[in-house]
Structures are given as C-alpha cells and as structure tokens.
Kinemage of the C-alpha trace (Angstrom):
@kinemage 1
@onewidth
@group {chain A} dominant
@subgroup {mainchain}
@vectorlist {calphas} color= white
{ca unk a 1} P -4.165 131.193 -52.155
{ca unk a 2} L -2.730 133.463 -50.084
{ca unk a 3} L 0.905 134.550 -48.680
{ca unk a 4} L 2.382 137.100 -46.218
{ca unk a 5} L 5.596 138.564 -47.516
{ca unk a 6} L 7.988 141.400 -47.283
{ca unk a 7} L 11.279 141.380 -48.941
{ca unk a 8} L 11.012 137.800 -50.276
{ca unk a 9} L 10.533 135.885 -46.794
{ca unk a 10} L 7.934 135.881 -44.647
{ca unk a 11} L 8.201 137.892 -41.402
{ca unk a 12} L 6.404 139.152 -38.526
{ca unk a 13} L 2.462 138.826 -39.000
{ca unk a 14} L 1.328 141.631 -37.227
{ca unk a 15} L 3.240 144.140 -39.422
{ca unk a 16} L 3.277 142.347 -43.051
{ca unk a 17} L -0.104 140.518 -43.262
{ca unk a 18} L -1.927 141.240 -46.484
{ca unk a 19} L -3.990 138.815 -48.840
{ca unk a 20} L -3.208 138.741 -52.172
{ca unk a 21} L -5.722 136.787 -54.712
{ca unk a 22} L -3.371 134.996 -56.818
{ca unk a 23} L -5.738 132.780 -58.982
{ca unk a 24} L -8.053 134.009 -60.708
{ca unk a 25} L -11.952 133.059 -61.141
{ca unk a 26} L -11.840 130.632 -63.882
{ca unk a 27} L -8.904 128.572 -62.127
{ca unk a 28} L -10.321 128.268 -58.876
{ca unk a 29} L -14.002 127.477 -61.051
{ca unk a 30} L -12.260 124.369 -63.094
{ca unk a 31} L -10.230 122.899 -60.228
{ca unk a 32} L -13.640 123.118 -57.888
{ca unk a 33} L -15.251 122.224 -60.625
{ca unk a 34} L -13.185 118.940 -61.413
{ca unk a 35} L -13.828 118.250 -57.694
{ca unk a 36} L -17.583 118.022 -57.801
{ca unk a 37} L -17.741 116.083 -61.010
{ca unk a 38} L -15.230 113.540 -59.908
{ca unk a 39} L -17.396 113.470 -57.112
{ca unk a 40} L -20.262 112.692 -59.366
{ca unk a 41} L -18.475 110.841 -61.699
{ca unk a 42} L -17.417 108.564 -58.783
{ca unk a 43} L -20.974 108.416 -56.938
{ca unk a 44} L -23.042 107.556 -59.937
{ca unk a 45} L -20.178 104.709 -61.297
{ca unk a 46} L -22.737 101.809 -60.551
{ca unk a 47} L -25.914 103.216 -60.243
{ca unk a 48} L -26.836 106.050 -62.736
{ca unk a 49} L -24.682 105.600 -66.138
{ca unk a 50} L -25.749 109.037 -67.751
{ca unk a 51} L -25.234 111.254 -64.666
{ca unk a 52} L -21.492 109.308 -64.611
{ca unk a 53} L -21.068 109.859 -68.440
{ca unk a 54} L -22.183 113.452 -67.900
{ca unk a 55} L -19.705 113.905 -65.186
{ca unk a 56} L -17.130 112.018 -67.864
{ca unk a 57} L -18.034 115.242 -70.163
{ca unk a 58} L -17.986 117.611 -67.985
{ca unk a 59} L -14.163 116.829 -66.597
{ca unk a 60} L -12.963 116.077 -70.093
{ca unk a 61} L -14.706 120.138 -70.831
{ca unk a 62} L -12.762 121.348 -67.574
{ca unk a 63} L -10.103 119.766 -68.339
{ca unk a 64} L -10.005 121.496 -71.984
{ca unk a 65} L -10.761 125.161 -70.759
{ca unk a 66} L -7.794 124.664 -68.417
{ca unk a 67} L -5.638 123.688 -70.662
{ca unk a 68} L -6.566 126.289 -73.056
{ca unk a 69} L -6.384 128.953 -70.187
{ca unk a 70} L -2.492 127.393 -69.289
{ca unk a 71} L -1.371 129.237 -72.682
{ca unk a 72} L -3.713 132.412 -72.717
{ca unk a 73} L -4.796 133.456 -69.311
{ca unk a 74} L -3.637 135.342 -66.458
{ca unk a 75} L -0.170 135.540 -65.424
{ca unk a 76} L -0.178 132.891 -62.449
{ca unk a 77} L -2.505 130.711 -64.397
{ca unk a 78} L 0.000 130.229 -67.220
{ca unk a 79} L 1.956 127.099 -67.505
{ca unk a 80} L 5.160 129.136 -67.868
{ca unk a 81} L 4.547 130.242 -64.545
{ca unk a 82} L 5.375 127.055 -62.744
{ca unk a 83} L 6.584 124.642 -65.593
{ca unk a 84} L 10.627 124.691 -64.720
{ca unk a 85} L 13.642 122.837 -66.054
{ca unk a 86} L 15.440 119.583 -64.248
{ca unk a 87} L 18.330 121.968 -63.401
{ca unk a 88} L 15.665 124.512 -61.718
{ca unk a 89} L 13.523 122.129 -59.935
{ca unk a 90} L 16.828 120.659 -58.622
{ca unk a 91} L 18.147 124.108 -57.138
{ca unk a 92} L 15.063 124.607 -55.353
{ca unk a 93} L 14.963 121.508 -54.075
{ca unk a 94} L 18.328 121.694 -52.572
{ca unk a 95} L 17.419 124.984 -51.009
{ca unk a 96} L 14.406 123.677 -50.165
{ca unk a 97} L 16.486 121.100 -47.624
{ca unk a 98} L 18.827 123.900 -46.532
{ca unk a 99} L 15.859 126.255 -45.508
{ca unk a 100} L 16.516 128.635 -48.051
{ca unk a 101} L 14.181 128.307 -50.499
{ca unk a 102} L 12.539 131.556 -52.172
{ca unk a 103} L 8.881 132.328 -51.580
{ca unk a 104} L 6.937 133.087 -54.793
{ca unk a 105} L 2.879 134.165 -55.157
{ca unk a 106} L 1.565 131.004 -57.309
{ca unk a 107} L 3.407 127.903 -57.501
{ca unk a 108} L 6.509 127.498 -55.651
C-alpha cells in the first residue's frame, strides 16, 4: 500500500508523490496466499477432496504464521498497530464524517 503525504494530509501530487512500502513480504505473502487457497479450497469443494483439504491446511498454516507475525513482526504488521479502543475508533469516526480525519501509513 501506498500513500502521498506531507505534513499529515495529502497535498498536491506533483510536488509530494513518493511510495512508501508499508507491508512487508511475509504480510502481503499470507494475505495473497489466503487468496489462492480459498480459491482452491473453494474450486475443489465437490470435485477433488484432498486438493480442498490441502487448501483447508494450508489457510489454517497462513492463518497461524499471521497470527504469530501480529505479535513479533514488523512495525505495521503488528496488531498494536491498528487494534484501537471503542473511545478511539469512535473519535475517528466522527472525524471521519467531519472530513478531518488523520492520514496514517498502515491501517487507518
């Protein structure tokens, strides 16, 4: 994911555009990753049992790195990073309807 920002809010593109890699490899590898073997999973529901049980394993595996990765990986891929309170997640919200709402790199 990317963003263009200066000063917290997003301005003119031809002076502020940068891109800035916020996930890193082994997020953007699990959440692809859950895609294709959902895919699978979904694909081979009535015709091939083990492929769909091997999908089964292989989300429940990606599913289990991720979680492990919430606690001890990068910065942005760290629960704490986007896990907020009621009293948080109600602030932005209500800047979020006044147009006010800070920009962040990661989850908003």
């Amino acid at each position: 994911m990317t963003e263009m920002m200066k000063g917290g809010g997003i301005q003119d593109v031809a002076d502020t555009t940068r891109t800035v890699l916020v996930w890193d490899p082994l997020v953007r590898s699990s959440h692809w990753g859950l895609v294709a073997a959902f895919a699978v999973a979904w694909l081979a529901a009535d015709e091939v049992q083990p492929l769909h049980e091997a999908a089964g394993y292989a989300v429940a595996a990606l599913l289990a790195i991720r979680l492990i990765w919430g606690f001890v990986g990068s910065r942005h891929a760290r629960f704490t990073q986007f896990v907020r309170g009621p009293a948080a997640t109600l602030a932005y919200l209500g800047d979020m309807l006044h147009g006010r709402e800070r920009r962040h790199l990661g989850h908003n």
